[in-house]
N, C-alpha and C positions, 0 to 999 in steps of 0.2 A: 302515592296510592294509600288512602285510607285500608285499615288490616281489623278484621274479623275480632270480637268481643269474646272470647272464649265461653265466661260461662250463659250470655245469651245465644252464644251455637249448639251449646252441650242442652237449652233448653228450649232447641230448635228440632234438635234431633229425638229430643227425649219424645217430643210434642207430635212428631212422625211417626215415631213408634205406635206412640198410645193412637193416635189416627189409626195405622194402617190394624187394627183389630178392632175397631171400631165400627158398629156401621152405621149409617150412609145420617141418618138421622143425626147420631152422636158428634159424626165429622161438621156437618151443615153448622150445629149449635156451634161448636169450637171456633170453624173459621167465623162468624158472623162475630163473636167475641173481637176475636182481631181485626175485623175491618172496624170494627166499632172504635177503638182504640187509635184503627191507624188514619180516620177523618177527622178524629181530634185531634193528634199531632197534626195534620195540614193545617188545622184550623190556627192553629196557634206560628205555625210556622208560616205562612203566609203572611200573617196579621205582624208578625217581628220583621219579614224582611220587608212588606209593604208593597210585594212582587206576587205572581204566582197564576195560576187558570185552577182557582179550584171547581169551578161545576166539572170540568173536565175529572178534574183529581177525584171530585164524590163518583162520577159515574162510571170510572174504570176500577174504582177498589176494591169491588169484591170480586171481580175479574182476577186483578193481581195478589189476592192476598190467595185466591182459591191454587191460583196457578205455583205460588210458591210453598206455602204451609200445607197443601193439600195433594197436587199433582208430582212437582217435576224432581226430576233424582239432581240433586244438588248438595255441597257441603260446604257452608261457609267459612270454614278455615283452609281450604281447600279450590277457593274461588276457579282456579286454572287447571283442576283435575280433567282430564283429557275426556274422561265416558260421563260428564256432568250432561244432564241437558241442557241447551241452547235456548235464554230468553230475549226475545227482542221488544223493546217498548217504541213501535213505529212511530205512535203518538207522542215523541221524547217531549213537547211540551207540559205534558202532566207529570213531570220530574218528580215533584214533593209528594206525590202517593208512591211511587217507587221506592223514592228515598225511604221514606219509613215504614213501606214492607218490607224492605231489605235490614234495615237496622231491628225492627222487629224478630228478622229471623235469624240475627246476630251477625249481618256481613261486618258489618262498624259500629261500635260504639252508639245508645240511641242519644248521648249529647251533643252528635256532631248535626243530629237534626236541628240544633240551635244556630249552627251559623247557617241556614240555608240563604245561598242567594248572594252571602257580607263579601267581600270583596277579597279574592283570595282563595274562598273555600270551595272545597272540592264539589260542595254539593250545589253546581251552579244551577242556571235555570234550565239548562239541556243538559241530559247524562253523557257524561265522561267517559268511556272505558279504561283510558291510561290512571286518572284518579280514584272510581270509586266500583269495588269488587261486586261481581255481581252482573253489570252493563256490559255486556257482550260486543257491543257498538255505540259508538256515539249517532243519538239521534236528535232529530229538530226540525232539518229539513223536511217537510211531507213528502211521503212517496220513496223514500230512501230504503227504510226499515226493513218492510216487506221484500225487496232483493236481496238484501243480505241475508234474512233467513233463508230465501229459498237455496241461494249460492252454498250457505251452512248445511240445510238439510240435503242436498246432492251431494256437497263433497262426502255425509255422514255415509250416503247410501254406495259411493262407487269406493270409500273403502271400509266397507262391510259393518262398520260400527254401530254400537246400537242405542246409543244417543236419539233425540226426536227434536225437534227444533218448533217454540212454539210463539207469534208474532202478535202482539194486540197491534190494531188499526184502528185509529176517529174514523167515522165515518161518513164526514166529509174529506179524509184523506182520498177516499176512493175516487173522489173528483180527479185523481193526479193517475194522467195513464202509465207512469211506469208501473204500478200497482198489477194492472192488467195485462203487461206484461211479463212479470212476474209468475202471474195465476197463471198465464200460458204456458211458462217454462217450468212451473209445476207439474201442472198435468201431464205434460207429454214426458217427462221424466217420471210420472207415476211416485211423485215421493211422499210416497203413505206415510212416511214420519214426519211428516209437517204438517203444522195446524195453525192457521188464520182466523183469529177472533176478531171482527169489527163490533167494537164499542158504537152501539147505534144507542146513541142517543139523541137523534133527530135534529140536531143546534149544531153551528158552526160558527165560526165570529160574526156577529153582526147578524146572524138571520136562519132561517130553520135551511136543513140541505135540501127542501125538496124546492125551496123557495130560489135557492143558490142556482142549484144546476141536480137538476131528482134524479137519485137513484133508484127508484123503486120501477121493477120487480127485481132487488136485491139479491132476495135470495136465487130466484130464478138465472139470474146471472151467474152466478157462483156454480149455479149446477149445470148451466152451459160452456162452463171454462174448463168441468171436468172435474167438479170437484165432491166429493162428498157431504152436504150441505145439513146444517143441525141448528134450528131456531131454538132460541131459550129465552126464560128470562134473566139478565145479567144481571139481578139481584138474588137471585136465587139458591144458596149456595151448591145445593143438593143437586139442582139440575146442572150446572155448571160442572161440577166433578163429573156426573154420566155423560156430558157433552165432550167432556175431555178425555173421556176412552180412545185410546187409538182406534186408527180406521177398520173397518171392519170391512170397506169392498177392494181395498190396495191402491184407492184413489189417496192424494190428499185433502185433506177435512177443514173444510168451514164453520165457521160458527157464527152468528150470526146474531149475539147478547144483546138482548132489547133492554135497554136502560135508560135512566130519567137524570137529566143535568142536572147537579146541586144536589144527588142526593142523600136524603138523610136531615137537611136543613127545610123547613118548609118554604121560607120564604126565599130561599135559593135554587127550588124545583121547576127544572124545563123553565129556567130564564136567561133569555140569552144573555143578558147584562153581565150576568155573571161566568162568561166565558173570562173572563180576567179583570174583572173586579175584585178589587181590596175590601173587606170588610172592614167597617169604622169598629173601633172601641168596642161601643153598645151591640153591634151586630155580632160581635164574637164571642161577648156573654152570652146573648139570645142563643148563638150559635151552638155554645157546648152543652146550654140547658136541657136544647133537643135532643144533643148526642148524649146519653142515658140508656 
């Protein structure tokens, strides 16, 4: 089990502080800093192990960078504290944006983002929870994810604790009906401390999802499962933090972040090619030129 960098936790928490007196503007400017940061480490960490799903990894980052530096009660020296809140990354394929939100907010050291992938290291292509602090579950499988948190946020609620349990989902995950029923044993358990983000960004390997097997009307679905339903853009940091307010009817909360693959890279924007394409050499200069 990779172990927490002390003074990037000390400048994690310093960084929470200054957040939470801050507002809503000043928080947005902050995180968007750190996602800016943390698609350059993919970039580069992809391009060393010559592995990876970055369109995925650009389109969930400001997702996880908002949910960790910005939302959830966590201590990274502290990984296993019992009232931490509960992250689950259902989409465990986009590992290397996790990786380096977490090492960003000081769970490990940020040179162990160097071996991602090498043979050995903990930071494999799906998150570990017995190696790397942080990963609440190991995910990969689609459709997994999403019961674990719910399983998570019912045990939080029948023993009174006050933890919140929060799950990103692809949104071609939703193709996979254990998902569905999940959202079912959500709602009938009413557990307003859980909160369901699908990373919609319209791309799945090989083809768009409505070309796969459509999901839309999306959102309407969610609000027919019983759920509390919150459309955003998932680039957005600002609205991302007010979608992440706890529920407000005692239903549990959807959200529903409209995002673009690749993003941040022009020529990696809403293509599906690059659901796991390696960028050559030239492409990852072009690459960090963008990220500025």
């Amino acid at each position: 089990m990779l172990v927490a960098d002390p003074p990037l936790a000390a400048e994690y928490q310093d960084l929470r502080r200054r957040l939470a007196g801050a507002d809503i503007a000043e928080k947005a400017t902050e995180l968007a800093k750190i996602s800016l940061a943390v698609r350059r480490s993919v970039v580069e960490m992809i391009a060393s192990a010559k592995l990876g799903h970055i369109g995925g990894d650009f389109s969930v980052t400001d997702i996880l960078v908002t949910c960790f530096a910005g939302v959830l009660n966590l201590d990274p020296t502290r990984p296993d504290w019992a009232d931490r809140d509960r992250f689950v990354l259902s989409k465990g394929h986009c590992a290397a944006s996790l990786y380096s939100t977490l090492a960003f907010c000081g769970f490990f050291p940020r040179a162990e983002l160097t071996t991602f992938m090498a043979p050995l290291s903990a930071l494999n292509g799906h998150p570990n929870r017995v190696k790397v602090p942080g990963v609440e579950t190991n995910s990969g499988p689609l459709g997994h994810g999403f019961p674990v948190a719910t399983g998570a946020a019912l045990a939080a609620k029948l023993g009174g604790q006050p933890w919140r349990t929060v799950v990103v989902l692809g949104d071609g995950e939703m193709q996979e009906g254990s998902n569905w029923e999940a959202a079912m044993t959500a709602s009938h358990y009413e557990l307003a401390n859980l909160t369901a983000i699908v990373d919609r960004n319209r791309l799945q390997q090989g083809a768009r999802t409505e070309d796969t097997k459509a999901l839309e009307p999306l959102g309407d679905k969610w609000r027919s499962f019983g759920f509390e339903l919150r459309e955003v853009d998932g680039h957005d940091h600002a609205a991302l933090l007010q979608a992440l307010e706890p529920s407000t009817t005692g239903k549990p909360v959807a959200i529903v972040a409209h995002t673009i693959k690749g993003k941040g890279v022009s020529f990696m924007e809403d293509r599906v090619e690059w659901h796991h394409k390696v960028p050559s050499p030239e492409q990852v200069r072009l690459a960090l030129e963008e990220l500025v």
